[in-house]
Structures are given as C-alpha cells and as structure tokens.
C-alpha positions as CSV (number, residue, x, y, z in Angstrom):
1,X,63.8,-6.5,-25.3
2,X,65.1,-3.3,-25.3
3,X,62.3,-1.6,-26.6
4,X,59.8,-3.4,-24.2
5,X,62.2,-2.1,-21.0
6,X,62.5,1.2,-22.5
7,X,57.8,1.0,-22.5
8,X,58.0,-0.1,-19.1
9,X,60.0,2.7,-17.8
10,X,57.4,5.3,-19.5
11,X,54.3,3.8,-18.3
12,X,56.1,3.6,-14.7
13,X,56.6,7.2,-15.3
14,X,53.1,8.3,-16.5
15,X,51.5,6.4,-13.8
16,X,54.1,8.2,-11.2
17,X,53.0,11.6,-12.7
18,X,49.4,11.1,-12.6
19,X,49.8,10.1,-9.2
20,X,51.5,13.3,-8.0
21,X,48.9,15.4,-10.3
22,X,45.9,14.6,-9.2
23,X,46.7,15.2,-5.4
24,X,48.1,18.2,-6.1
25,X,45.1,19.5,-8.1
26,X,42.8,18.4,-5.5
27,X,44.5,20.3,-2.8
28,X,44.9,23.4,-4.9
29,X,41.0,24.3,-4.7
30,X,39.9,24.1,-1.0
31,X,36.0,22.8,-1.2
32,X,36.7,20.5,-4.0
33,X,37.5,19.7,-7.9
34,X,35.9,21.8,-10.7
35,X,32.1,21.7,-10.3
36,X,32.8,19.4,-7.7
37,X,32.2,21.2,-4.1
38,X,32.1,20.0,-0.8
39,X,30.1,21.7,1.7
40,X,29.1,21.6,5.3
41,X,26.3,20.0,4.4
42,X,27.4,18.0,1.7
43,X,28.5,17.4,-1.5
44,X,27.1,20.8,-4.2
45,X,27.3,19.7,-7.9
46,X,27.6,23.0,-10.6
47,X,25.5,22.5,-13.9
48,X,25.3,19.5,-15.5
49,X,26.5,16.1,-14.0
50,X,26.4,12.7,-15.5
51,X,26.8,9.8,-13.3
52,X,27.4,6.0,-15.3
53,X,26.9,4.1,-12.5
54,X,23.9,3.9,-9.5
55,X,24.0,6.8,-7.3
56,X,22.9,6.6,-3.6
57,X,22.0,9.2,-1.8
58,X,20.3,9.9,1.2
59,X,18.5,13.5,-0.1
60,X,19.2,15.5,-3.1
61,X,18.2,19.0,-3.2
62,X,18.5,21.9,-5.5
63,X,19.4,25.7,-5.6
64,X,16.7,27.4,-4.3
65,X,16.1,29.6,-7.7
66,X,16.4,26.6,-9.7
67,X,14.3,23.8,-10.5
68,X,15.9,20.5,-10.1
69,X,16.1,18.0,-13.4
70,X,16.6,14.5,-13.8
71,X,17.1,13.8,-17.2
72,X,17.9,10.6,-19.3
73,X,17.9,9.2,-23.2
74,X,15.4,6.6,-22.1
75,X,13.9,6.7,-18.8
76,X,14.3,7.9,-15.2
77,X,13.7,5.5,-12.4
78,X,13.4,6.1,-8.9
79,X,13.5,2.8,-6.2
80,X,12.9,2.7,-3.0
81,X,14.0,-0.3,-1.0
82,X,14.4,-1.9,2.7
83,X,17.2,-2.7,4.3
84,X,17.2,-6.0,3.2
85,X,17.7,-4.3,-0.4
86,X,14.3,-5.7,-1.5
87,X,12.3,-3.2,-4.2
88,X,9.2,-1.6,-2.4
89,X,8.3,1.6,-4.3
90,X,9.0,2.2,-7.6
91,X,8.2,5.4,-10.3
92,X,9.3,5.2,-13.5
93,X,8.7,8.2,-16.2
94,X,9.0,7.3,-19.5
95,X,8.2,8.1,-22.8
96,X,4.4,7.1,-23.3
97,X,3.4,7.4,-19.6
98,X,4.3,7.6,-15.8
99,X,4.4,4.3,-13.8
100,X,4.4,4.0,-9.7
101,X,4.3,0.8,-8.6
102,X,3.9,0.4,-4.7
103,X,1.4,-0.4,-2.0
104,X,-0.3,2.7,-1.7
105,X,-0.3,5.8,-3.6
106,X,-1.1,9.3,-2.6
107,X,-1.6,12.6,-3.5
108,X,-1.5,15.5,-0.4
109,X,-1.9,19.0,-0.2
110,X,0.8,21.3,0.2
111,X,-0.9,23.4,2.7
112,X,-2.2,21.3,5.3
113,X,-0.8,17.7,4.1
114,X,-4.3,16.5,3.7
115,X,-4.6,13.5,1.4
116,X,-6.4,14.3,-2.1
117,X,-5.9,11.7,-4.0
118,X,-4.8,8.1,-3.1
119,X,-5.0,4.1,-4.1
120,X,-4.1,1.0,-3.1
121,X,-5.2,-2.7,-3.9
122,X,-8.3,-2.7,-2.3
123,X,-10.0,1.4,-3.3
124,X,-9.2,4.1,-4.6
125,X,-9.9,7.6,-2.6
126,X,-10.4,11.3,-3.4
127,X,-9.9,13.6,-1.0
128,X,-10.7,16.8,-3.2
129,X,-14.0,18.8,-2.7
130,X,-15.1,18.7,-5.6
131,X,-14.4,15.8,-8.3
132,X,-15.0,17.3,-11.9
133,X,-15.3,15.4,-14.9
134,X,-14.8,17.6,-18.4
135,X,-14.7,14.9,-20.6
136,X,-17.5,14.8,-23.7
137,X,-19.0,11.5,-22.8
138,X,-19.1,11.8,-19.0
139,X,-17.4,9.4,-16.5
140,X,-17.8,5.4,-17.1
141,X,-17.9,3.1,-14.3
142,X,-17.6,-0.2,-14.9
143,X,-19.0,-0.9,-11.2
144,X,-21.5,0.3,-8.5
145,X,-20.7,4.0,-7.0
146,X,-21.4,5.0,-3.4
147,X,-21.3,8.7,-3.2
148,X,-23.2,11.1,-0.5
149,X,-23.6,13.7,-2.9
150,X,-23.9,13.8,-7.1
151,X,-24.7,17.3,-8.8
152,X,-24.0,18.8,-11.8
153,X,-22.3,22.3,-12.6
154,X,-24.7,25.5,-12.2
155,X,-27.0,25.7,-15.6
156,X,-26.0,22.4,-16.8
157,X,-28.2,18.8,-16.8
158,X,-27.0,16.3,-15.1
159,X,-27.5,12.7,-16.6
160,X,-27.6,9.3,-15.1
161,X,-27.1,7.2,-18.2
162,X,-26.6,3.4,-18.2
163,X,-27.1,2.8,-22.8
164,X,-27.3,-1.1,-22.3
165,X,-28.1,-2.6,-18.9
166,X,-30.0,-1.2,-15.6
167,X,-29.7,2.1,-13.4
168,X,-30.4,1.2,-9.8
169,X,-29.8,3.9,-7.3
170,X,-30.0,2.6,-3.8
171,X,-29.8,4.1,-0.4
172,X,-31.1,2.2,3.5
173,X,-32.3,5.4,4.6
174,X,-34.0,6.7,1.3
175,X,-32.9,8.3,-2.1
176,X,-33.9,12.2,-2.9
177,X,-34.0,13.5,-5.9
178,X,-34.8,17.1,-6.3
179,X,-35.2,19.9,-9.0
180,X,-35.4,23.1,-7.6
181,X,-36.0,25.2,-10.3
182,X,-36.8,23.5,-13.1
183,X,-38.5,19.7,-14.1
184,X,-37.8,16.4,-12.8
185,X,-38.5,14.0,-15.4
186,X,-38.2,9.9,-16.3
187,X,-39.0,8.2,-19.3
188,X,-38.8,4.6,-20.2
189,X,-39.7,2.8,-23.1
190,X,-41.8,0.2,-21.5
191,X,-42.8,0.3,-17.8
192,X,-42.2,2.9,-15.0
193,X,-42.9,1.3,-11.9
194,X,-43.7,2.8,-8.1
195,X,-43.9,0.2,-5.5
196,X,-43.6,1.0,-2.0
197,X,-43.2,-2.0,0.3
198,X,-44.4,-0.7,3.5
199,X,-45.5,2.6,3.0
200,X,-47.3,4.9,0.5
201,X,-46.7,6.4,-2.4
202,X,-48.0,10.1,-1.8
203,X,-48.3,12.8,-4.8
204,X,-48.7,16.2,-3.6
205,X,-49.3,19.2,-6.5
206,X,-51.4,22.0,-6.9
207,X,-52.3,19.8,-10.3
208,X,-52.1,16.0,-11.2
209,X,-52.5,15.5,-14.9
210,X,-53.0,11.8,-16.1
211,X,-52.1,11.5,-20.0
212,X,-53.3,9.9,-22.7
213,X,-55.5,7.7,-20.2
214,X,-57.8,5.0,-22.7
215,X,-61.7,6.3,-22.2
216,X,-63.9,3.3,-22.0
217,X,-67.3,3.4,-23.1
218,X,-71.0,3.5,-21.2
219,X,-74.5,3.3,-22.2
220,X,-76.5,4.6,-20.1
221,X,-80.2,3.5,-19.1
222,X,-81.6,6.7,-20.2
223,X,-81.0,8.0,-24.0
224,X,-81.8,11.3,-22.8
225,X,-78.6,11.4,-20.3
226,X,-76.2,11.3,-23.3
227,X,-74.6,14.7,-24.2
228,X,-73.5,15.5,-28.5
229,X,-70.3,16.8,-26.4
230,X,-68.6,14.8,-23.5
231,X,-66.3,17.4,-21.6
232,X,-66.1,15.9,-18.3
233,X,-65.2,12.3,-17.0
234,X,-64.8,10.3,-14.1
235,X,-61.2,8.1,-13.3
236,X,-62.0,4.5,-12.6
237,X,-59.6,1.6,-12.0
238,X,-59.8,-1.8,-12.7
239,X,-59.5,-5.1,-10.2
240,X,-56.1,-4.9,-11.9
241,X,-55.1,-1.4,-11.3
242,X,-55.3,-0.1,-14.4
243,X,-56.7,3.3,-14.4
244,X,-59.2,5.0,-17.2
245,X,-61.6,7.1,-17.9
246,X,-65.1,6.7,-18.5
247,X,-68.2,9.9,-19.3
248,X,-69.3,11.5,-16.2
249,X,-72.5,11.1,-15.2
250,X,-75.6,11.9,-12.7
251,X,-74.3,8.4,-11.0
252,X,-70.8,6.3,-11.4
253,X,-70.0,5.3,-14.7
254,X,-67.1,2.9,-13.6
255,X,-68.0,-0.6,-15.1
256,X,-65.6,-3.7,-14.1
257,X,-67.5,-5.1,-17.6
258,X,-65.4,-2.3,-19.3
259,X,-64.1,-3.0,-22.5
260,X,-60.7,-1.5,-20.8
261,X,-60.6,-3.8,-18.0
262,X,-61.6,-6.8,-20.4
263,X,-59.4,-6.5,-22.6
264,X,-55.9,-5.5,-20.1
C-alpha cells in the first residue's frame, strides 16, 4: 500500500509539472509554439506538418515562393459539403488515377475565367479553340457528333472513318465539303448514290470524265458506215438510268434493245 501511495504522489507530481510547463513554453515565444505561428491572419505552419485527425479549414494558402503539397501514404481527398454536412463534391488523387465526383465539372482559364472544359450528367463541353487529337488511331465516338467546323492540321488528310457500320453526315441547311488545293474523293465498294429530293444535282468542271462506262453494241443499216477503228462514241441511258456508251454515228446509236439495258 505503500508503494501504490508513494506512485500516486509521482504521477500527481508529473501531471502538476506538465501543467506549469507547457504554459510557460507557450508564453515564452509570442506568435506561437515551434513551427506553430499565429498571425493576423491566421494560423502559419513551418515545413512539414502532419495532422492524424480531419482538419477544417476555411482557406489554406502557401508562401508565395513555394508550391503548396498535400501529401499522403495512400490518397489525398478533398470534400466539399453543405451545411447540413451532406457530401457534394468530392476529388480524390490516388495512385492509378484522379477521381472528381460532383454535379458539374469545369475547367476555366486563368486569364479571363472563361470555361474550357466542363461536364455534367447530361454533356460534356469544350470551350478551347481548337480541340486536337494526337493519338495514332484518331478519336472514337461511340455516338453521333454535332460540330460547326471539322478540319484537319495544315498538310495532313483528314479521314472520316466508320470500319463496321454507316457514316452519315447531316446538316438542315446543307453539308460542304471542300478541297481547296488538292482532290476530293469517295469510294465505296458497292454503290455511291446522289439523290436530290427537290432539287438538282448540278456538276460543273472544265472536264467530266465517265469511267470504265460498258460500250454496247450497234449494227448499223449500212455496212459501209462501220469504221476498222471506233474513236468516238455517243452516252446513252437506259429507261433505268443506267448510263453507256454506244459508236458514234451520222444519226443516234442509242438502242433501248441494247444488250446493256437488257441485261441491267
């Protein structure tokens, strides 16, 4: 019993002397307690500070020569909630990638605050000027794409690709397309088709060139009309439309009996 009295009166004492300490330290340094400093405007942290528990804050700024780290073993976390404590923005960096979760994200310039880059539930919006993709196999959508404006980089092609399914470009008030110095082309491997509902379909060059157009033959009336060496021949279509060629003669050649049109 003794002993436990005597263990008593030096905890008592300890405590007593701890209590007397750590006031007196305090007061010693007049803005605060080692890297501990209290400002004006605040509470100023020197180098590196580890807090175990949840720290709120209303700002948290650094030196102005010095970047400002947040650093942790795992993960750092950042929450934003309302004032009934519910969670309403969230960014978490981790390991294997960046997470924000909230209703809308953005992305603004640091000049005139404009928004570059930002998404929400319903679309996602890029405010940039130019949107440049670098990647080897080109941007994939998985949907459709409404865009005033698609172009490719000076000196390079631009491709419209879809490998499996259907590439429909639409537009109510028409859809250019335009090469200005060099070829426009389109290739298909069965039909290319140009239908015009109401209007016309107008081709205007200096030369229209029709290949590999099926000649049909003709017999003319008189042997003597018939040449060793056909060079010239006149374009005739069919009830169907089909278009083909057929010798040139004093008169029309064109024959709806055509082999050609018999046989489309």
């Amino acid at each position: 019993s003794a002993i436990r009295v005597v263990s008593c009166l030096y905890l008592r004492l300890l405590i007593f002397l701890l209590a007397i300490l750590i006031p007196a330290c305090a007061s010693s340094i007049p803005d605060g307690m080692g890297n501990l400093r209290v400002t004006k405007k605040g509470i100023r942290l020197e180098g590196i500070s580890e807090f175990l528990l949840p720290l709120y804050v209303k700002e948290i700024h650094s030196r102005k020569d010095s970047p400002l780290v947040l650093q942790s073993d795992r993960n750092v976390t950042v929450n934003a909630r309302n004032h009934m404590g519910q969670l309403t923005g969230q960014l978490t960096v981790g390991a294997d990638a960046v997470e924000a979760q909230c209703k809308r994200f953005e992305v603004r310039a640091s000049e005139d605050g404009r928004v570059l880059f930002s998404a929400d539930e319903d679309e996602i919006t890029i405010g940039a000027e130019k949107l440049k993709v670098t990647g080897t196999e080109g941007a994939v959508f998985g949907h459709s794409v409404e865009t005033p404006h698609i172009r490719a980089e000076p000196s390079q092609d631009l491709r419209l690709e879809s490998p499996t399914r259907s590439l429909i470009m639409e537009a109510p008030r028409g859809v250019q397309v335009s090469a200005a110095a060099g070829d426009f082309k389109a290739t298909c491997r069965k039909e290319l088709h140009l239908q015009s509902t109401e209007g016309e379909i107008f081709l205007n060059a200096d030369t229209i060139r029709l290949g590999n157009l099926p000649t049909g033959s003709f017999s003319p009336s008189s042997p003597s009309s018939s040449h060793s060496r056909q060079t010239v021949y006149e374009l005739c279509v069919c009830p169907n439309g089909k278009l083909y060629l057929s010798p040139a003669g004093v008169g029309s050649t064109c024959q709806s009996s055509s082999n050609i049109c018999l046989w489309s």
